[in-house]
NUSEVO-519395 format. One line per field, with one value per residue (C-alpha): x, z, y negated; residue number from 1; residue in one letter. Coordinates in steps of 0.02 Angstrom, whole numbers. Each point is the difference from the previous one (the first is absolute). Example, Ala and Ser with C-alpha at 12.3 -4.5 7.8 and 13.67 -1.06 7.14 Angstrom:
! residues 2
px 615,69 .
pz 390,-33 .
py 225,-172 .
k 1,2 .
r A,S .
! end
This chain:
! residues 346
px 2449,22,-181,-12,169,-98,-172,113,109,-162,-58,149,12,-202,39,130,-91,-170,151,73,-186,-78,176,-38,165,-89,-120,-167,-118,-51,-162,-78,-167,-168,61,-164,-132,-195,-48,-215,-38,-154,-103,-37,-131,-5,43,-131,-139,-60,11,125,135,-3,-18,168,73,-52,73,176,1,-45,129,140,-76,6,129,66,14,156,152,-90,66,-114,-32,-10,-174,-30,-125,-25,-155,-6,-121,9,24,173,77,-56,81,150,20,-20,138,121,-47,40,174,71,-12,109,-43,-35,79,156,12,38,-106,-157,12,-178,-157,-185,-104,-183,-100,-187,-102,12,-22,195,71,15,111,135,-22,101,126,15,170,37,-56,204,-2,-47,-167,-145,-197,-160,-165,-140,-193,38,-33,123,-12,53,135,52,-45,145,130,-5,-6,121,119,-22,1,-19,43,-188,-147,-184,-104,-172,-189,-153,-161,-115,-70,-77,-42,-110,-72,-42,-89,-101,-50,-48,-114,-71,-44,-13,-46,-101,177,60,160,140,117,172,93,210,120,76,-70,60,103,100,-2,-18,-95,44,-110,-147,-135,-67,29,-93,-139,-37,12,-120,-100,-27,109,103,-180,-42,143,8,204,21,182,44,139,19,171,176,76,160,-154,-69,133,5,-31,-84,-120,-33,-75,-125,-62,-39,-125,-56,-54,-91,-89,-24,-64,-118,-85,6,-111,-126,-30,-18,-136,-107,40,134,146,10,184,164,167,138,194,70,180,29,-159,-109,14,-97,-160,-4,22,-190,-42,58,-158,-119,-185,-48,-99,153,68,134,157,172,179,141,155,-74,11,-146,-85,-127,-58,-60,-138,93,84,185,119,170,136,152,132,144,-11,5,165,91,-2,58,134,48,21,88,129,27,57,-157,-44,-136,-144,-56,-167,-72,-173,-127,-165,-155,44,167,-59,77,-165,-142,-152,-168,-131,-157,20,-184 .
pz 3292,59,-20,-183,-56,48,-79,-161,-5,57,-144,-123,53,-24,-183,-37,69,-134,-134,25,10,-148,-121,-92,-105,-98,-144,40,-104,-176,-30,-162,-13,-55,-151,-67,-24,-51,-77,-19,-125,40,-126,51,105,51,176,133,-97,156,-117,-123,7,186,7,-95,116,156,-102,2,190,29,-96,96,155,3,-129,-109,88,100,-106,-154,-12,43,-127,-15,-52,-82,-103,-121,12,-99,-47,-177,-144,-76,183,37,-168,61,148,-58,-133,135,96,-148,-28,174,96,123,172,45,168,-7,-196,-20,-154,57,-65,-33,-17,-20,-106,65,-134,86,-168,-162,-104,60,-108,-133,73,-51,-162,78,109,-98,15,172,121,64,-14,199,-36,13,-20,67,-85,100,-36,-162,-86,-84,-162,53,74,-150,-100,108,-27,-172,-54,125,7,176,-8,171,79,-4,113,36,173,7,105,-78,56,-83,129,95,-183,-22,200,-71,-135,103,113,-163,-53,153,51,-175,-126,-111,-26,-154,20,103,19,29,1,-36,32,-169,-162,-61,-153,139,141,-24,144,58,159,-79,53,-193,-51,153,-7,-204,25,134,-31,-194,-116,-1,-39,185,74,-47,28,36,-5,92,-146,-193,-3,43,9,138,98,27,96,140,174,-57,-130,171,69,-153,7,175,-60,-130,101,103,-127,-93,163,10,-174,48,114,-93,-112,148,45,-154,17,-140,83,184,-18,-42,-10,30,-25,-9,117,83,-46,77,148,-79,-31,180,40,-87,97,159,-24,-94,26,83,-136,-141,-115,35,-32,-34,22,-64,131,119,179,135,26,141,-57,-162,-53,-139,-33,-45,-78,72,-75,113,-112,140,67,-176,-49,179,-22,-159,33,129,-108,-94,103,49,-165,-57,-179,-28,-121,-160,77,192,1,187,25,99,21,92,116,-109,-63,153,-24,109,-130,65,-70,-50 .
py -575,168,23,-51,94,159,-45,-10,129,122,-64,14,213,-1,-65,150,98,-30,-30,188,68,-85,7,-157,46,161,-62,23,119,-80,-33,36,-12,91,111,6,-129,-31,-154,-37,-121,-74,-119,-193,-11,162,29,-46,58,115,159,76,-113,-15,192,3,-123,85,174,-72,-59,179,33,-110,63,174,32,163,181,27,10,-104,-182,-135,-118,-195,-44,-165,-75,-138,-121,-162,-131,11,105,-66,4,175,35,-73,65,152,-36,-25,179,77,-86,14,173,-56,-10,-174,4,129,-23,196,69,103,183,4,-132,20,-135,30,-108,-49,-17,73,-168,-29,137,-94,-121,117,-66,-135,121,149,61,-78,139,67,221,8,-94,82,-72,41,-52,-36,31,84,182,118,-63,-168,55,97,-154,-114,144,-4,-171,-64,153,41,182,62,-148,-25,68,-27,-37,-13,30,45,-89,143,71,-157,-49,141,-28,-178,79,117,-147,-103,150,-5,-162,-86,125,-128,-81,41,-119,6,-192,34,-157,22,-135,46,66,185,-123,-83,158,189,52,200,-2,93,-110,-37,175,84,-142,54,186,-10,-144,34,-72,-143,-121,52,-120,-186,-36,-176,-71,-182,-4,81,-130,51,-167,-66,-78,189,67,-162,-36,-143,111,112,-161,-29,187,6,-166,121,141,-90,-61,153,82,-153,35,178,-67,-69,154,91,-117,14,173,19,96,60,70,-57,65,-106,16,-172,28,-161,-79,136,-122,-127,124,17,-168,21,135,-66,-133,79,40,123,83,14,133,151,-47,172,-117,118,-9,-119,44,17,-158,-22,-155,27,163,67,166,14,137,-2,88,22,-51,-29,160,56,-98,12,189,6,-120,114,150,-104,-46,168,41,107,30,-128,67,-116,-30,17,-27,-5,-13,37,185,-30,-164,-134,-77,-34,-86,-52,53,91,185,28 .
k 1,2,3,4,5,6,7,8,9,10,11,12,13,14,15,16,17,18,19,20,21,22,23,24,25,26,27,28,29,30,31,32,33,34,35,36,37,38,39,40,41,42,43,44,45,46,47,48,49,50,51,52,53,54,55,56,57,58,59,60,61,62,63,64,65,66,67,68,69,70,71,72,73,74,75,76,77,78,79,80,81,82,83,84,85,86,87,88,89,90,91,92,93,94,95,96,97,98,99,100,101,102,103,104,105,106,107,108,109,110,111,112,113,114,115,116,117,118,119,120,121,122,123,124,125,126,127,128,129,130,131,132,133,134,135,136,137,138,139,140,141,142,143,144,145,146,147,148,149,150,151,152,153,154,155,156,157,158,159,160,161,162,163,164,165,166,167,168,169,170,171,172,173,174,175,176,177,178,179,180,181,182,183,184,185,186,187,188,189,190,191,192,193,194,195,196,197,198,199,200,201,202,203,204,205,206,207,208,209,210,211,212,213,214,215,216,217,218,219,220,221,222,223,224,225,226,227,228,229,230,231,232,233,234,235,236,237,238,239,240,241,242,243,244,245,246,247,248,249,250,251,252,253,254,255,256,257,258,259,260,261,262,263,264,265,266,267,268,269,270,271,272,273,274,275,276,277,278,279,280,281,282,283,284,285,286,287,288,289,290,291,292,293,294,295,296,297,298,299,300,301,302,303,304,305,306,307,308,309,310,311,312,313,314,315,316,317,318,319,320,321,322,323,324,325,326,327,328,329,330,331,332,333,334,335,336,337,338,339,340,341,342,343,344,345,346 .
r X,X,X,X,X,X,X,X,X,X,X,X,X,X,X,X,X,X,X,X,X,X,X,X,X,X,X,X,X,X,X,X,X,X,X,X,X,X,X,X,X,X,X,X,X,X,X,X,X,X,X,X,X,X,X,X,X,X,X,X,X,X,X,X,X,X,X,X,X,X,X,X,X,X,X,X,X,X,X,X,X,X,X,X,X,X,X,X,X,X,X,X,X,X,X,X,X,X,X,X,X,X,X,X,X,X,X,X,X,X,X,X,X,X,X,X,X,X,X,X,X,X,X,X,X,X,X,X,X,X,X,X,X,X,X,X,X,X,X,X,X,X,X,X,X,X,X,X,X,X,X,X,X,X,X,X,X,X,X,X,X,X,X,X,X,X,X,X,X,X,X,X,X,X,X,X,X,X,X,X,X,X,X,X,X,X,X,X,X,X,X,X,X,X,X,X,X,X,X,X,X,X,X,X,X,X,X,X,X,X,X,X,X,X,X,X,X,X,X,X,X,X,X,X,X,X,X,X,X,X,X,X,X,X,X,X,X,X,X,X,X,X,X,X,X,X,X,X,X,X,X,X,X,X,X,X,X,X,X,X,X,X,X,X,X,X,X,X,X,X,X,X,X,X,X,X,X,X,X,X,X,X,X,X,X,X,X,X,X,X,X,X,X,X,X,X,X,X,X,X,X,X,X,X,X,X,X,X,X,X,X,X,X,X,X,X,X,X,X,X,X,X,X,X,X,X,X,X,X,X,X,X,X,X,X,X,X,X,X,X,X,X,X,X,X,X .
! end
């Protein structure tokens, strides 16, 4: 009995003991929260398409990883990904309306809307008016005047800024290699996931190809769609263009072999996948094949242009957040390391 009494009463003076020490009695330090926060809005479909989008995606985990300089405040990064149209819509809707933090409820001071594609500007026909006075957005894979264009007809003011990488230089490489193995070509394909009526493309590509190729009759654009419709902007349209780039890359094919076309450019986002599911098989004799924003692949012969676009957004993101006067349009390229590429330079 003796024995136990101790063991107890050891234990009852450890207790006060840990009491006294940790002062349970003095309220603890509130917790409020990120004050600032960066939302991406991606289109459905969009992530896992082994390029862009994912290049965004790894952008904010850098972003979460290594945070804002000492004495910025670290934001909460989030981002929006649906399967359709009318739910991205709608989730977006609800970003706009609450700018509360969803775990401590306190109101963020500041928040970042990073919009992926240009075609989702005018969703704001739908919004206008909702963005709260610490909202700011950031356009993606537009020019100036686009950016000047969403100002003004939404009434954004300065709330509104541009991000973008130019693909010119490994366009004119491309060129340069096309003069020099295929100079009795006097077309170039270029196959688009969207038509210029649906997308506005500001990577260069079509504009270097012309200048240096001859005139806009020198390159054939081919889109897989001329139709925006709800069944566009779907996972489940992703899945019927990767079945359309391979076949596309299959007929591409056969005009290579009756000596039609030996090179193709291709910028089809998620469905670039399916043009090397061609490649991947293919004969060994077959055409040349440029895939904008696709990464290094080993097992299909093709050349690829790869624009960082996370590094891109993660460092702007972090200027930011550090409170830094953020110009109207930031544009990269070739000439500061943005844009790489695995053409021969002839």
């Amino acid at each position: 009995m003796r024995k136990t009494f101790s063991i107890a009463a050891l234990l009852f003076l450890v207790l006060s003991c840990t009491q006294k020490v940790v002062q349970p009695d003095q309220p603890a330090e509130e917790q409020a929260g990120a004050p600032l926060q960066v939302m991406v809005l991606f289109a459905p479909g969009q992530l896992g398409d082994n390029g862009y989008a994912d290049s965004v995606m790894a952008g904010l985990y850098s972003l979460k990883k290594e945070g804002t300089p000492a004495g910025a405040d670290a934001p909460d990064v989030r981002f929006i990904s649906a399967d359709t149209y009318r739910e991205t819509i709608g989730q977006l809707d609800s970003w706009l309306k609450n700018n509360a933090n969803p775990f401590f409820g306190k109101t963020y001071e500041r928040r970042l809307l990073v919009i992926t594609e240009s075609y989702m500007v005018s969703w704001f026909d739908e919004l206008s008016g909702q963005l709260q006075s610490g909202d700011d957005i950031l356009l993606m894979k537009v020019n100036e005047q686009d950016v000047k264009d969403a100002a003004e007809v939404y009434a954004l003011g300065r709330k509104v800024h541009g991000l973008n990488i130019s693909a010119a230089g490994a366009a004119r490489s491309f060129c340069d290699y096309m003069k020099a193995t295929a100079p009795r070509e006097e077309t170039l394909p270029f196959f688009r996931l969207y038509s210029e009526q649906i997308v506005s493309y500001r990577d260069s590509l079509y504009e270097t190809f012309c200048q240096e190729l001859g005139g806009a009759e020198a390159v054939y654009l081919a889109p897989l769609t001329t139709v925006a419709s709800e069944g566009v902007f779907s996972s489940t349209y992703e899945a019927t263009a990767l079945e359309s780039a391979f076949q596309w890359a299959n007929m591409m094919q056969q005009a290579y072999n009756q000596d039609a076309n030996s090179l193709a450019v291709v910028d089809l986002g998620g469905a670039n996948a399916g043009w090397d599911y061609f490649l991947m098989d293919a004969p060994e004799k077959t055409f040349t094949s440029l895939l904008l924003d696709a990464r290094p692949m080993s097992l299909a012969r093709r050349f690829h242009i790869v624009r960082d676009f996370g590094k891109a957004l993660s460092q702007w993101c972090v200027r930011w957040a550090g409170g830094e006067q953020m110009p109207l349009m930031e544009v990269h390229g070739a000439w500061d390391g943005y844009t790489t590429d695995n053409i021969p330079k002839m």
